[in-house]
VOGU-3710 file (C-alpha; in Angstrom, 3 decimals, decimal comma):
1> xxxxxxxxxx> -159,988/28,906/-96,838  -157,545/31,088/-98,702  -154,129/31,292/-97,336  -150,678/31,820/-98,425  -147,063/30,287/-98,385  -144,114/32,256/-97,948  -140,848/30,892/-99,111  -137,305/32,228/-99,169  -136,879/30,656/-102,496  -139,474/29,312/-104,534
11> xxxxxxxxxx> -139,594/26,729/-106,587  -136,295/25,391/-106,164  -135,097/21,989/-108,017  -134,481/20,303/-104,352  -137,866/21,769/-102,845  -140,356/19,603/-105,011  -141,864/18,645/-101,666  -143,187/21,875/-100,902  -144,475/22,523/-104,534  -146,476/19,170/-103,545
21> xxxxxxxxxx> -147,835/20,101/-100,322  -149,225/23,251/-101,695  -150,893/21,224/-104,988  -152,603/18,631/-102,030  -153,979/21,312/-99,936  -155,642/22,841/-103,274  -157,099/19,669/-103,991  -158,452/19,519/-100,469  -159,913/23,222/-101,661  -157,498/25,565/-100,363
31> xxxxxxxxxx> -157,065/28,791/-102,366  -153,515/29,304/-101,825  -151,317/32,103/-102,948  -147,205/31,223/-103,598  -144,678/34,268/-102,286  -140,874/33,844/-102,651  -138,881/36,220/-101,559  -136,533/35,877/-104,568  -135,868/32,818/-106,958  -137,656/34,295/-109,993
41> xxxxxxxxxx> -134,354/33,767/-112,667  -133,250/30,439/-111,264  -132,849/27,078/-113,595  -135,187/24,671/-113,377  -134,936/21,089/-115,268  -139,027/20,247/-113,950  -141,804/21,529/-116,113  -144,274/21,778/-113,034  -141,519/24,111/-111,248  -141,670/26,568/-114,414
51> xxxxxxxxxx> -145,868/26,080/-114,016  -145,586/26,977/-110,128  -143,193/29,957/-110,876  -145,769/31,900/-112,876  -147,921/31,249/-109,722  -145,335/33,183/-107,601  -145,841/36,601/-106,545  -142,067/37,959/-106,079  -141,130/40,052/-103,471  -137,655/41,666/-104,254
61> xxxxxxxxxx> -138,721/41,840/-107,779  -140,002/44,689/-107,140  -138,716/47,918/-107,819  -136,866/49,420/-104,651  -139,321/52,882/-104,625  -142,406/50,291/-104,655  -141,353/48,311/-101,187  -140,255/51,735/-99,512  -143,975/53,272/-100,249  -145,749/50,005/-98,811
71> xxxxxxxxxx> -143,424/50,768/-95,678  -144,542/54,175/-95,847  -148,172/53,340/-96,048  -147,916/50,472/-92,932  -146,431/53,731/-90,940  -149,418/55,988/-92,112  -151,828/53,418/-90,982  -150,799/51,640/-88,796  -148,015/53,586/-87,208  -148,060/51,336/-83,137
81> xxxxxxxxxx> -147,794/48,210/-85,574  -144,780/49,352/-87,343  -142,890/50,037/-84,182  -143,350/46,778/-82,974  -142,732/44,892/-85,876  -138,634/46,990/-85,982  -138,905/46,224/-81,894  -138,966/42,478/-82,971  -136,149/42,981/-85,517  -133,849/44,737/-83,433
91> xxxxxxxxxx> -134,626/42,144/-81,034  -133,653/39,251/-83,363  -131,071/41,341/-84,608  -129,216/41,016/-81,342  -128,348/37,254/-81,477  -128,086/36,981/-85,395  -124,811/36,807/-87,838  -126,900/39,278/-89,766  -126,347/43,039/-88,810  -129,764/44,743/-87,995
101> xxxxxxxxxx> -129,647/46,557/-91,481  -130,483/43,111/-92,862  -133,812/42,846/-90,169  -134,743/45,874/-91,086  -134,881/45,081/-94,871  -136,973/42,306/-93,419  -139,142/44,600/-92,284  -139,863/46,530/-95,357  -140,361/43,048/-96,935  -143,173/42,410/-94,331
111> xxxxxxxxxx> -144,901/45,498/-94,987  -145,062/44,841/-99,099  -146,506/41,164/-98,008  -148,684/42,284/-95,236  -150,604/44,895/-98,047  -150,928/42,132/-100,424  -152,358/39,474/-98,011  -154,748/42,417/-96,918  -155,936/42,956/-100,385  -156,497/39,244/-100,781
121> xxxxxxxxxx> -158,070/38,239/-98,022  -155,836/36,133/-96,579  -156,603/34,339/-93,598  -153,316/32,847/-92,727  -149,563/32,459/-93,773  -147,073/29,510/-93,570  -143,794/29,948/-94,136  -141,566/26,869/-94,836  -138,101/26,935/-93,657  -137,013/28,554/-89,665
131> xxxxxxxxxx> -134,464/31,074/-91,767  -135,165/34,699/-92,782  -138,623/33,392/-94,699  -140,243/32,593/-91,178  -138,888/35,916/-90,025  -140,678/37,759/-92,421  -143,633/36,171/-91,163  -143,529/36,543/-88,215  -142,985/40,531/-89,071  -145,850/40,370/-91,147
141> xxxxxxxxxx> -148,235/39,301/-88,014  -146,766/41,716/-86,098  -148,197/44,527/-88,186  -151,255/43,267/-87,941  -151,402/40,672/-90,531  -152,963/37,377/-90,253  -151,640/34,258/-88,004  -148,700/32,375/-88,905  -146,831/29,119/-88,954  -143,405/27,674/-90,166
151> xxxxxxxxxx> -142,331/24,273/-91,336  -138,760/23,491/-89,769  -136,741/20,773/-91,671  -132,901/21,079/-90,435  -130,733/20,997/-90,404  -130,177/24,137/-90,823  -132,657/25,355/-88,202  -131,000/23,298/-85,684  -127,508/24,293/-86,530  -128,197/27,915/-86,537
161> xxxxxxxxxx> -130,968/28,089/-84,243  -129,473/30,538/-81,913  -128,440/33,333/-84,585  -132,121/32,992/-86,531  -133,557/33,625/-83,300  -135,719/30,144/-84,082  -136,906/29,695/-80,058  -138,251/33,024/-80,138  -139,967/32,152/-83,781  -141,512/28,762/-81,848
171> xxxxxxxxxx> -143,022/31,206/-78,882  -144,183/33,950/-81,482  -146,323/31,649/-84,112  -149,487/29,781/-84,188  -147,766/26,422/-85,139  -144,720/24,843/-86,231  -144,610/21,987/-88,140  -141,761/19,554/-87,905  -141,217/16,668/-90,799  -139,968/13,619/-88,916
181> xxxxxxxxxx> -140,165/13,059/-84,909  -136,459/14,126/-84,397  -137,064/17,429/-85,427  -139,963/17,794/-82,698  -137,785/16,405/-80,024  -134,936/19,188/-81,311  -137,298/21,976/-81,078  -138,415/20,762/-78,009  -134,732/21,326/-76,606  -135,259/25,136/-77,601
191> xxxxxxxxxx> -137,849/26,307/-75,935  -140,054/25,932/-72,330  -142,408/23,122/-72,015  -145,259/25,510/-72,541  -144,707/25,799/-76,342  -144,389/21,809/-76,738  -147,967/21,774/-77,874  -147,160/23,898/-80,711  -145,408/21,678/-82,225  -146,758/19,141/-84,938
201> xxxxxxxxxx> -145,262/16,330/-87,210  -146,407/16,337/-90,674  -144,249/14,663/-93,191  -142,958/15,433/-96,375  -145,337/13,822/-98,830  -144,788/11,980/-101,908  -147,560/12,315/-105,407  -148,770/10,322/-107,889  -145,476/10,318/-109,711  -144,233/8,088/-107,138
211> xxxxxxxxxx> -147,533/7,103/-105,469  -148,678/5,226/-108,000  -147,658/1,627/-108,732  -143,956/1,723/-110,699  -143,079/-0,031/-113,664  -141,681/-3,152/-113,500  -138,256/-2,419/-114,451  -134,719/-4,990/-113,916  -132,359/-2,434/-112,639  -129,213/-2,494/-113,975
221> xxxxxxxxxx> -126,817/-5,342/-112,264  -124,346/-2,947/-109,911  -125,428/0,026/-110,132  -126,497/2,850/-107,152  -127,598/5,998/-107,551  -126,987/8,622/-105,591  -129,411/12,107/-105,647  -128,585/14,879/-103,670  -127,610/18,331/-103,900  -123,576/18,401/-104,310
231> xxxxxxxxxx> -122,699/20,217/-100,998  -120,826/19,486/-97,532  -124,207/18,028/-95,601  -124,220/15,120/-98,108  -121,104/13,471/-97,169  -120,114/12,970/-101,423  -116,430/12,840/-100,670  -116,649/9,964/-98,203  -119,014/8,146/-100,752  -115,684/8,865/-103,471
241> xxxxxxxxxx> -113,820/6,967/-100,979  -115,820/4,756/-100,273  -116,133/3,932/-104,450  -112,041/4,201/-104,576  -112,068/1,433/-101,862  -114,607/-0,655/-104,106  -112,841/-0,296/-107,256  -109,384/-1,709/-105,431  -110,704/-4,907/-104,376  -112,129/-5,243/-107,754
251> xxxxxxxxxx> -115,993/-5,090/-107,081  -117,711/-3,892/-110,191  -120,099/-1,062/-109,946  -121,735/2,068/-111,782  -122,457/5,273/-109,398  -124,530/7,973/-110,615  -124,162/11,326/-108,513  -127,767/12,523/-109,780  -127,454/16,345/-108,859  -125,227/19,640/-108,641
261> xxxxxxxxxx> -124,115/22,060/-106,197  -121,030/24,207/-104,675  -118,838/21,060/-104,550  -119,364/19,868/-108,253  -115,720/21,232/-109,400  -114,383/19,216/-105,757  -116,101/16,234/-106,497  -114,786/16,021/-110,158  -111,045/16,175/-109,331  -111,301/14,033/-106,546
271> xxxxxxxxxx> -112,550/11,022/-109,365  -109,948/12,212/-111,645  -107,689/11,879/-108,542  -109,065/7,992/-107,795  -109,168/7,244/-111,706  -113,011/6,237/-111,569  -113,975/8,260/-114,445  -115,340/5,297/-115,935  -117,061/4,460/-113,132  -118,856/7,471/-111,722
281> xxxxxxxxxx> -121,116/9,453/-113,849  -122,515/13,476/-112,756  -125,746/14,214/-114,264  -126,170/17,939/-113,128  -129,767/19,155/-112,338  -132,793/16,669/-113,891  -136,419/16,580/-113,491  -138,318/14,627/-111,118  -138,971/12,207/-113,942  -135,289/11,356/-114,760
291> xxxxxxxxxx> -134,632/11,331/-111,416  -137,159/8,672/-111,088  -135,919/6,762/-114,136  -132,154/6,644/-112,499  -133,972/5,153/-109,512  -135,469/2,684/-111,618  -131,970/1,918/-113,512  -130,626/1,356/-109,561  -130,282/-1,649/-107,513  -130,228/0,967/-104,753
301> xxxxxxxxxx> -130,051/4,407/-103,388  -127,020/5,638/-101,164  -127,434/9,099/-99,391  -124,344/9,051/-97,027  -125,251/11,975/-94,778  -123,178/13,936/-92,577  -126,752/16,270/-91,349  -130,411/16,183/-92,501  -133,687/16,612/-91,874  -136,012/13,225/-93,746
311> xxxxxxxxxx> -134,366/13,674/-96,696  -137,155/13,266/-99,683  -134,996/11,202/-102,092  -135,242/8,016/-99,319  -139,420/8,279/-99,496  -139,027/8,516/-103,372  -136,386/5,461/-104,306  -138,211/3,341/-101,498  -141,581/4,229/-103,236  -139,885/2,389/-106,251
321> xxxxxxxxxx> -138,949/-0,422/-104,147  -135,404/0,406/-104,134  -133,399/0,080/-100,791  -131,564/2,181/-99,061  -128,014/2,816/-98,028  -127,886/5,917/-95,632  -125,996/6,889/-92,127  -127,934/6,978/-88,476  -128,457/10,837/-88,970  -131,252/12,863/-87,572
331> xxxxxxxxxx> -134,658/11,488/-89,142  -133,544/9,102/-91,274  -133,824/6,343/-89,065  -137,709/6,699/-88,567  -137,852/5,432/-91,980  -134,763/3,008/-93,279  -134,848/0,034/-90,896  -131,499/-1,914/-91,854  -131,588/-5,273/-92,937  -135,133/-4,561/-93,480
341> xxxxxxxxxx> -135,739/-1,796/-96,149  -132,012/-1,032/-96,768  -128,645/-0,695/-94,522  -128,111/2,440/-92,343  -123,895/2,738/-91,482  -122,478/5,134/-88,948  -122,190/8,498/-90,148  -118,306/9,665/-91,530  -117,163/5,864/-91,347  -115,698/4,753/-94,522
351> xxxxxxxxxx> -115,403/0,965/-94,125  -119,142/0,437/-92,791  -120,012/2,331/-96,365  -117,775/0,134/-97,982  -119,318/-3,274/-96,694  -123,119/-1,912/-97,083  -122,485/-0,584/-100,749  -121,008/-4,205/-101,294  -123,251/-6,366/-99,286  -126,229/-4,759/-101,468
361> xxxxxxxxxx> -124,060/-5,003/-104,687  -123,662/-8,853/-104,029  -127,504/-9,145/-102,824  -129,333/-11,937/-104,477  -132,003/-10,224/-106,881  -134,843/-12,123/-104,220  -133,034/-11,013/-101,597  -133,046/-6,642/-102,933  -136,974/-7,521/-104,317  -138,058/-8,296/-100,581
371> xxxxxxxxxx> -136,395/-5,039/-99,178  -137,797/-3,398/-102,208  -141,394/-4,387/-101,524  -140,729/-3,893/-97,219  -139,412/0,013/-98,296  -142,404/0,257/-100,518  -144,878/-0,413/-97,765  -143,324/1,411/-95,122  -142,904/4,880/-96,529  -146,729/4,780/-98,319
381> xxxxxxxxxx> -147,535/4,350/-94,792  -145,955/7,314/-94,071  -145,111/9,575/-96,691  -148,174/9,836/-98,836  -148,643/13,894/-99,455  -152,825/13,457/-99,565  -152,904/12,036/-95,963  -150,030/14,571/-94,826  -151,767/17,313/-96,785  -155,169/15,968/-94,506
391> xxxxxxxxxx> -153,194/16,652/-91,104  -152,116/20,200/-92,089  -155,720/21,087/-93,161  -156,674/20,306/-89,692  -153,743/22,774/-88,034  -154,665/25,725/-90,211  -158,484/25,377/-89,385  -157,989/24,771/-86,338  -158,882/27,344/-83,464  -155,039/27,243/-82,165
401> xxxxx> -154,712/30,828/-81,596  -151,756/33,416/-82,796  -148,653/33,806/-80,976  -147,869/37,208/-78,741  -147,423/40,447/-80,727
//
């Protein structure tokens, strides 16, 4: 079955999940052709990512004369089709933060990506993300492409659902695929009980670079890791405060911020302000790899969260039998089970970080190896991209009809 993914951005260093969903469905024998939106010129530390960008058919790197005459040819064509498909931008125009020029550009987008999945022979299109990539999809089926589906993650989605129109996306599509249960049960709240059957859970999946059976390796006595993009959802700042507390009642540690992001320049002068330069370490951007190796080096991963979807950083660190220190946020709780796998603290509450980040620090080695081994079970159970990749195989061969034009 040949199909394609759409994606806003593509590949992007915090997106490795989707660059492994698309390599499972191949091996299941998808044909499967990669479209980003934009993303050609961006940084990346993984050599697969640089692989999957020559994949990647660009949209906006295309000259500006070469979009308007696919819009002109969708309007020679198919002229009823190309109404609609502005009558459903003007329409999501209406409750967005975007003005209607922006829909519009959407639009002409849709019409470049609607030729090329014509050409190809394309028999359906996913989009991941509920943002402006599942919007273009939905455009695309409206003049007359093939049926479509979106993966929501949050928490964006969920945030913004009102001004990306993301009920209306639900009613429109084939599918929609959440990643953990509590993102069904929010896109549930959106829209009438007669969509619920659209919507399926498929997890984010983890390969054979964390799959497979890890080295045994001592992790370094006091050390956590912490991998995450360096932004507001992440909750960094409380973790610095958390450390400051740590370092004045004289508990020894290492933390390693494993990451970058808008708040890097922040997060720096709030460790010169606590004077745990020699305690915290930023590594910037890494590859899968070294982010596996700092998991490795860890007694434990801490991820404390102010919003998320599943974040993919718990499923890899507990696929290396490391614990987990995270807050009771959206779907994290389907997977850390505290006391069990790791410790789960309310989010935003500074003292409950402090005692889990020391309660793991002063963990017995037996005592972090059975949590290890219980967080090791319990996400391969879960989070293993060839079974996940199995489940979406079904949905896009499955007879599940297109949304309303």
């Amino acid at each position: 079955m040949r199909i394609a993914y759409l994606i806003n951005q593509y590949p992007v260093v915090s997106h490795s999940f989707i660059r492994r969903e698309i390599l499972a469905l191949e091996q299941l024998g998808f044909e499967i052709m990669r479209i980003s939106l934009r993303g050609w010129d961006r940084e990346l530390a993984d050599e697969e990512d640089r692989l999957e960008r020559e994949r990647t058919r660009y949209v906006l790197r295309q000259p500006a004369l070469t979009l308007l005459l696919s819009m002109a040819r969708i309007l020679v064509e198919r002229p009823a089709r190309l109404m609609r498909a502005l009558r459903i931008a003007w329409k999501m125009s209406r409750s967005s933060e975007r003005p209607f020029a922006v829909h519009l550009a959407y639009v002409v987008e849709a019409c470049s990506i609607e030729l090329w999945l014509r050409k190809a022979g394309i028999r359906h299109l996913h989009a991941h993300f509920g943002s402006n990539s599942a919007e273009v999809a939905m455009l695309v089926h409206a003049l007359g492409g093939p049926s479509w589906s979106f993966t929501a993650h949050g928490p964006e989605e969920f945030e913004k659902a009102t001004l990306w129109g993301l009920a209306e996306k639900v009613r429109r599509c084939s599918f929609v695929v959440a990643v953990s249960s509590y993102g069904r049960a929010q896109i549930y709240r959106l829209v009438e009980y007669q969509y619920w059957h659209k919507v399926h859970v498929v997890h984010c999946g983890l390969d054979a670079l964390f799959l497979a059976e890890p080295p045994i390796r001592k992790p370094s006595r006091n050390r956590i890791v912490c991998v995450g993009r360096l932004s507001s959802q992440k909750g960094h700042p409380l973790l610095l405060q958390a450390a400051q507390c740590l370092a004045a009642l004289g508990i020894d540690f290492h933390l390693v911020l494993a990451g970058d992001g808008e708040l890097r320049t922040e997060i720096e002068a709030q460790i010169s302000e606590f004077k745990l330069a020699d305690k915290i370490e930023i590594t910037g951007w890494i590859s899968g790899k070294q982010v596996r190796d700092e998991m490795l080096s860890a007694q434990a991963l801490v991820l404390p969260s102010f919003a998320e979807g599943l974040p993919v950083v718990i499923m890899e660190a507990m696929a290396l039998r490391r614990p987990v220190i995270a807050t009771f946020v959206a779907g994290i709780p389907e997977l850390v089970r505290s006391g069990e796998n790791g410790w789960l603290v309310p989010a935003g509450e500074v003292a409950a970080l402090v005692d889990a980040i020391r309660t793991c620090l002063e963990a017995s080695v037996e005592a972090l190896s059975r949590m290890g081994e219980a967080a090791r079970i319990r996400v391969l159970d879960q989070h293993d991209v060839n079974k996940e990749a199995v489940k979406l195989q079904k949905l896009f061969q499955s007879d599940s009809g297109v949304g309303p034009s």
